[in-house]
C-alpha positions in Angstrom: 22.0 5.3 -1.1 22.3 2.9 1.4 20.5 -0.9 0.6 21.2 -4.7 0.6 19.8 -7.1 -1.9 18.5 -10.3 -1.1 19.5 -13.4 -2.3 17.2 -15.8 0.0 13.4 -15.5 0.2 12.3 -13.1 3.0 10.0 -16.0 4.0 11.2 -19.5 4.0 15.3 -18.6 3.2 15.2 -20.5 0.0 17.6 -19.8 -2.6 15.3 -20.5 -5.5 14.1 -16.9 -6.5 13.9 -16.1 -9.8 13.3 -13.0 -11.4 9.6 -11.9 -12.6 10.7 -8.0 -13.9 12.8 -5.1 -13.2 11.9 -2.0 -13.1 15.8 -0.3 -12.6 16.5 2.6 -10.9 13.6 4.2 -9.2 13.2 6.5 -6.7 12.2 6.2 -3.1 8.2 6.4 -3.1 6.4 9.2 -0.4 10.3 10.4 -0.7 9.3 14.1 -2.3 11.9 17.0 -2.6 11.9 20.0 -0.7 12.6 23.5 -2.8 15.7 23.6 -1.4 17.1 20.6 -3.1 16.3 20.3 -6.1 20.0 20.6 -7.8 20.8 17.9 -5.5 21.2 14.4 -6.6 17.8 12.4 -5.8 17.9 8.8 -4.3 16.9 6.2 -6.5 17.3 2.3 -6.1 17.2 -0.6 -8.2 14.0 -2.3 -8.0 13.4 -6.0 -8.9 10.2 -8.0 -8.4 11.3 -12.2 -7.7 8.8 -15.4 -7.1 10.5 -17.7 -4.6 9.4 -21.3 -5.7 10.1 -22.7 -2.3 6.7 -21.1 -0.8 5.2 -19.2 -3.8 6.4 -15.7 -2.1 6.8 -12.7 -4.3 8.9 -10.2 -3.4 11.6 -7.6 -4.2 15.3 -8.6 -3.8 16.3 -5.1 -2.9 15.9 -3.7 0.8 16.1 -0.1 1.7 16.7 1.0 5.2 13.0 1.4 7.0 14.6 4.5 9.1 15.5 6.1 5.4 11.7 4.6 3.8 10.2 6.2 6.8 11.7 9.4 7.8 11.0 12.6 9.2 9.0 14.0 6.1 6.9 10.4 5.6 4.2 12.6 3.8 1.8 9.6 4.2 -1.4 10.2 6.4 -4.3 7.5 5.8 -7.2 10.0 7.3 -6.9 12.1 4.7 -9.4 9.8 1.9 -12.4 10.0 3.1 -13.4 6.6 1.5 -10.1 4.6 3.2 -11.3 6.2 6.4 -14.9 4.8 6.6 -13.5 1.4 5.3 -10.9 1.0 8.5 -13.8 2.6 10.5 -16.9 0.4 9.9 -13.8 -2.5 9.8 -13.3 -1.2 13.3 -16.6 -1.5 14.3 -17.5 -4.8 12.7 -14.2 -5.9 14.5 -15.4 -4.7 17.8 -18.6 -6.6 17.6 -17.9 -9.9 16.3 -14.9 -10.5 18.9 -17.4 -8.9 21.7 -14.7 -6.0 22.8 -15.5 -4.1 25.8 -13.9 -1.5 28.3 -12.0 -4.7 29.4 -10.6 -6.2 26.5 -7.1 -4.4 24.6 -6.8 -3.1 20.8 -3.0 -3.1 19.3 -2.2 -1.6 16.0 1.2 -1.8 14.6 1.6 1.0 11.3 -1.7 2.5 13.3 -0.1 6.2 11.5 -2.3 9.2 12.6 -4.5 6.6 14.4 -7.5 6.6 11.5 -8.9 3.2 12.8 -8.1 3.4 16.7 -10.2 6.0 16.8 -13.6 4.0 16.4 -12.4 1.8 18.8 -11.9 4.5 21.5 -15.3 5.9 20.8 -16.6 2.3 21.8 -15.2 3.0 24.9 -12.3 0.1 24.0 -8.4 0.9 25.3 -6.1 0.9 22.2 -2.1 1.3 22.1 -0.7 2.0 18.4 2.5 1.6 17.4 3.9 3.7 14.5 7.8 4.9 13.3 7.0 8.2 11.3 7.3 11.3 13.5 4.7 13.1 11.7 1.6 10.7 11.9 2.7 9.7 15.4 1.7 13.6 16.4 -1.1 13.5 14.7 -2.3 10.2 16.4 -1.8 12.0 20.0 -2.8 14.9 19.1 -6.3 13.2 17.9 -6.1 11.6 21.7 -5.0 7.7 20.2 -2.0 6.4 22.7 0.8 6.0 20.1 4.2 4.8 20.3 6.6 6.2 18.0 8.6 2.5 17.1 8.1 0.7 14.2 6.8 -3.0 15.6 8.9 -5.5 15.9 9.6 -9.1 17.9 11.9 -7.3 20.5 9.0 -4.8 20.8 6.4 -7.3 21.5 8.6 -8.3 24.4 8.5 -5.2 26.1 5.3 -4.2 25.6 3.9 -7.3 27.4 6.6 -6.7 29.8 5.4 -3.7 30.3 1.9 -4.5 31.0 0.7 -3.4 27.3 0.1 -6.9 26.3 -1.5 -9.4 25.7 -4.1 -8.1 23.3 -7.9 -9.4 22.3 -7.2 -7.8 18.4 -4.1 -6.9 16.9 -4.3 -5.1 13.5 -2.1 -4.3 10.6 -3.5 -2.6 8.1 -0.8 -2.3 4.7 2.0 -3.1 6.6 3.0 -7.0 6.5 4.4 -6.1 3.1 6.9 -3.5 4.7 8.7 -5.6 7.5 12.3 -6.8 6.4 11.8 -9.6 9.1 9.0 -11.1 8.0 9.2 -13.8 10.1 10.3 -11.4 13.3 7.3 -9.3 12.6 4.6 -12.5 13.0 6.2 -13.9 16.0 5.8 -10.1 17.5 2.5 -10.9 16.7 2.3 -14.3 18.2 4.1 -12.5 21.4 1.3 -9.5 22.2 -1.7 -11.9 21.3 -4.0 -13.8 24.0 -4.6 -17.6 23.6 -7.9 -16.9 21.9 -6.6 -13.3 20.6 -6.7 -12.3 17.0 -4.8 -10.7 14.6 -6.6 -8.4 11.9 -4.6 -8.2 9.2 -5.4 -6.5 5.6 -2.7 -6.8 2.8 -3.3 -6.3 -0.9 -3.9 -9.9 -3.1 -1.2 -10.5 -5.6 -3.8 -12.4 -7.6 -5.4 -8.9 -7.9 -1.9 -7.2 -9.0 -1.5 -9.2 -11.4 -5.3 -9.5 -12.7 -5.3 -5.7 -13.0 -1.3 -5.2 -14.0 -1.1 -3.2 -11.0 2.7 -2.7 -11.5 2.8 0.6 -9.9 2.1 -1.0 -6.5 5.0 -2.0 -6.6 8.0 -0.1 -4.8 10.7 0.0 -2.1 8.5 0.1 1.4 6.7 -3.4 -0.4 8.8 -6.0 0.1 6.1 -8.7 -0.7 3.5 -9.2 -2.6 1.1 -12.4 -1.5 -0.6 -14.9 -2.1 -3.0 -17.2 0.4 -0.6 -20.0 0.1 2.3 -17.7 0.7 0.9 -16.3 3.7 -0.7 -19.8 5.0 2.8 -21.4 4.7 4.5 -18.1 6.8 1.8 -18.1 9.4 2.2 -21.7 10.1 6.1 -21.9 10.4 5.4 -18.9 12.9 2.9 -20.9 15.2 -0.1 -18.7 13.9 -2.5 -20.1 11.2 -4.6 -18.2 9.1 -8.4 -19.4 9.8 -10.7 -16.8 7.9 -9.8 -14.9 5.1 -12.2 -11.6 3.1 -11.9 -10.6 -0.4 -12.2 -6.4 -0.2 -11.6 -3.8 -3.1 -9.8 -1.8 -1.3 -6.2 -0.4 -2.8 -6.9 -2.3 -6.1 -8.1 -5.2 -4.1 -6.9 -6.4 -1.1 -7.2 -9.5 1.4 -8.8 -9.1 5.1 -7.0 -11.9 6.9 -8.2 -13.1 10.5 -4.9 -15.0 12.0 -5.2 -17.1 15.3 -3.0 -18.6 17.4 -5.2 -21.8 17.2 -6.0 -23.8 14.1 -9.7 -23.8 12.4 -9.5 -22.7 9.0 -13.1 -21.8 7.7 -14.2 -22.3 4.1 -13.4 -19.3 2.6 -9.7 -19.9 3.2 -10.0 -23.4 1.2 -11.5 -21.9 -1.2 -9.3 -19.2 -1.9 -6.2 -21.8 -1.7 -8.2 -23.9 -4.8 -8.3 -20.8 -6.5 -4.9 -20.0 -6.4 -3.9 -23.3 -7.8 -6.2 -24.0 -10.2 -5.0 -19.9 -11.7 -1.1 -20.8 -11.3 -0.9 -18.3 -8.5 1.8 -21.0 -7.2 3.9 -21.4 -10.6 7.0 -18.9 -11.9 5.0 -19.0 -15.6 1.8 -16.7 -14.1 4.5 -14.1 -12.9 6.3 -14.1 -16.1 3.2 -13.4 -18.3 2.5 -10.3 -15.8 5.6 -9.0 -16.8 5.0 -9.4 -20.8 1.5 -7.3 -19.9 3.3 -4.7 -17.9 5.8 -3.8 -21.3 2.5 -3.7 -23.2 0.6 -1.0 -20.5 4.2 0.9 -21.1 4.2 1.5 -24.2 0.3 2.0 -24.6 0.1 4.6 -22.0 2.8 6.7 -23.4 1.7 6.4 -26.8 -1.8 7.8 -25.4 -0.1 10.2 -23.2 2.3 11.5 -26.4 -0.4 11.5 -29.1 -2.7 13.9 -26.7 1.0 16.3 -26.5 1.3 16.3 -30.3 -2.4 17.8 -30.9 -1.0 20.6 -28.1 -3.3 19.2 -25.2 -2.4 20.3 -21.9 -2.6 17.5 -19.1 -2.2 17.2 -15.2 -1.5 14.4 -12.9 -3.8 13.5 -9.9 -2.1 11.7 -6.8 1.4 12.3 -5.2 0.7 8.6 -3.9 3.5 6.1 -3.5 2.5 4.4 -6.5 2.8 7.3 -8.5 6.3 7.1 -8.3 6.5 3.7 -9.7 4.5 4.4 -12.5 5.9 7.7 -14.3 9.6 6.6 -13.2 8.9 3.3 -15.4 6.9 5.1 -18.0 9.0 8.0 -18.2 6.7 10.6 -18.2 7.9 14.0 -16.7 7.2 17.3 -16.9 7.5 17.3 -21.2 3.9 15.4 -20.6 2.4 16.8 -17.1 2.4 20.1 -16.0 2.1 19.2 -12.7 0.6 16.7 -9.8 -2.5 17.5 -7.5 -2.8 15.8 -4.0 -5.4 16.5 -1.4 -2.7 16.0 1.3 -1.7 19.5 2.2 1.5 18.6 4.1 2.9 17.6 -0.2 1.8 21.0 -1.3 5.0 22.5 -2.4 7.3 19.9 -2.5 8.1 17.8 -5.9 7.9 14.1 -6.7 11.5 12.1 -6.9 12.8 11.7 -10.4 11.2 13.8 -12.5 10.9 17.0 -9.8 7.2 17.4 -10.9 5.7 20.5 -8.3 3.0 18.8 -6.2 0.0 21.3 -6.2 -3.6 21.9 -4.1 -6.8 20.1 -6.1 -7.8 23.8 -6.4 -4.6 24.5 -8.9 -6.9 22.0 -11.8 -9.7 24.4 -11.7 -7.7 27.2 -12.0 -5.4 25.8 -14.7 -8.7 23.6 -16.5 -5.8 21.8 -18.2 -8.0 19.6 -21.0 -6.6 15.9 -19.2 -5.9 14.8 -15.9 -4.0 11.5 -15.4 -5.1 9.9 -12.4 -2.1 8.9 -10.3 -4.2 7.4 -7.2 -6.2 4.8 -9.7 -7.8 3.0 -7.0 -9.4 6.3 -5.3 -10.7 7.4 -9.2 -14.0 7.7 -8.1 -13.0 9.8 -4.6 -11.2 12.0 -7.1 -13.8 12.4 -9.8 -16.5 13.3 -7.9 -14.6 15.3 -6.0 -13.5 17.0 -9.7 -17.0 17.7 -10.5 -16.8 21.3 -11.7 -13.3 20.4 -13.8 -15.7 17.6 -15.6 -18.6 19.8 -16.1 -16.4 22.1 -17.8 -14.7 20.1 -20.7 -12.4 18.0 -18.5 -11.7 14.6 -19.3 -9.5 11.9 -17.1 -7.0 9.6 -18.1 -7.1 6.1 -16.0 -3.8 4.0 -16.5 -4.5 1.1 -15.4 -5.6 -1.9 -16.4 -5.2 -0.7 -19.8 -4.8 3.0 -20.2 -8.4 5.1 -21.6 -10.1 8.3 -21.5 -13.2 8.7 -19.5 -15.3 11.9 -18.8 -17.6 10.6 -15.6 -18.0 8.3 -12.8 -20.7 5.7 -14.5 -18.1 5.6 -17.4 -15.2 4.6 -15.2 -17.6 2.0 -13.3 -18.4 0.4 -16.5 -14.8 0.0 -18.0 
């Protein structure tokens, strides 16, 4: 397997990382196994988390090829939680109003995958271009009628598109996907390139103060590169010629920040605020990092213990989630199929294929209710209420979930989950 590991921060170019916690080899996440290969060697990659003490950036020092992260199979299709999809759609439509968008005015998504946000926008009647590198989500975007460029987004992109006449743009929007560019500082100049004089760029990105509040370890993986901070994005924003001037704490993906990013400086109170708080928590200092990683050992071993003890008294238990982060999680845990029987996903383009690493068959939501297997571990934490409800029957008939994360427990209903 093909990858580089850094040595300089992805932001600033300093050589003063240091390592927070390795996770070794791990496979490639939303990289599943077709039937056809499964005596073939899988590709897995060292993976190591680093805080940069130049501008507070975490990160991970090894970088995978995008065209290998983002292939012809990328399984990944943001339409298809129904949750995620009204949050980018009333987004969309707060979006639309604030900045007064019109028939006139020009939308530009970069990551836009099967076009699950554009979509509002060309119901308001609002032009839209998105830009997206997997094959599969690209068809899906033109098939749903969103113009859709199959490219992943980059500085020498931006350049054509306005050259082109595509550009410049009233919104630009990146939804999860700051934390995937290799040129991070490429990637906001694009940005800077495609945007108006009094444009904005709509950015959301999930809060490393979050990560590590929640020891959400299993976010992390190969296609995120970073993990930030306010003061890690303020300082990148700024040595690109953009400045970050509004900034929203949302729940989404664990918890995530919705950053509004201008090419003109006026930064409200809620970007202050959130800078304070980082400082005043550590957010800035190597020693915060470090104690995440002393928690994350802990989760380890509590989660298999859990997992193991429910084995020994011959319990039967399923996983919930082919997500990305799943692959983080059981390759650092080690469980396999000696603990799960299998993994449920409401994506129908995994059915039939089998996570990296542990080769774990990927199954229709349906196969729980046939198999009533007494626990099912859910993968996709941050959609455990999505998945609950949508497990109703399983729970009304002697099913009990497993959440992993922040600590690992057994619940047996929504309220109970809400009130851990």
């Amino acid at each position: 397997m093909s990858y580089q590991t850094e040595t300089r921060c992805r932001a600033c170019g300093s050589d003063t990382l240091r390592k927070v916690i390795g996770f070794g080899n791990t496979p490639l996440a939303d990289r599943l196994v077709h039937a056809d290969n499964l005596d073939k060697p899988d590709y897995s990659v060292p993976l190591t988390v680093a805080f940069c003490e130049h501008c507070s950036l975490v990160q991970i020092r090894e970088t995978v090829p995008p065209e290998i992260l983002f292939h012809d199979d990328y399984p990944y299709f943001s339409s298809v939680s129904p949750s995620l999809l009204k949050h980018f759609q009333d987004s969309a439509a707060a979006i639309a109003a604030r900045r007064g968008l019109g028939r006139e005015s020009k939308v530009i998504e970069a990551a836009s995958n099967d076009g699950y946000m554009l979509r509002k926008f060309i119901e308001l009647g609002i032009p839209v271009l998105g830009v997206d590198p997997a094959p599969g989500p690209v068809r899906a975007a033109r098939e749903a009628g969103v113009p859709t460029r199959h490219d992943f987004f980059t500085r020498e992109m931006a350049g054509k598109l306005v050259a082109e006449g595509e550009a410049p743009a009233d919104v630009f929007l990146a939804n999860n996907v700051l934390a995937h560019v290799p040129d991070l500082n490429g990637f906001i100049q694009g940005i800077r390139t495609v945007l108006k004089p009094d444009g904005v760029a709509v950015i959301e990105a999930p809060w490393v103060v979050d990560l590590i509040d929640h020891v959400e370890f299993d976010t992390i993986y190969h296609q995120h590169l970073c993990y930030f901070s306010v003061t890690a994005l303020d300082r990148v924003f700024r040595s690109n010629g953009l400045y970050l001037n509004d900034v929203e704490h949302t729940t989404v993906h664990g918890g995530s920040l919705r950053l509004f990013v201008e090419p003109v400086e006026a930064p409200g109170e809620g970007v202050k605020r959130m800078l304070a708080e980082e400082r005043e928590r550590g957010a800035t200092t190597f020693g915060y990092y470090r104690a995440f990683a002393d928690r994350v050992t802990v989760l380890r071993a509590e989660l298999r213990e859990l997992l193991e003890g429910l084995k020994r008294y011959g319990k039967r238990i399923a996983g919930y989630g082919a997500a990305a982060k799943a692959c983080t999680l059981l390759s650092f845990t080690g469980i396999d199929r000696e603990i799960l029987d299998f993994v449920a996903d409401r994506n129908e383009v995994k059915h039939g294929w089998y996570m990296g690493g542990n080769l774990l068959p990927v199954v229709p939501p349906q196969k729980i209710l046939e198999e009533m297997p007494d626990y099912v571990l859910i993968l996709a934490w941050n959609f455990a209420d999505e998945i609950m409800r949508d497990l109703d029957e399983y729970r009304l008939g002697g099913g009990r979930f497993v959440i992993p994360l922040p600590e690992p427990r057994i619940v047996t209903d929504r309220a109970q989950r809400t009130a851990v």
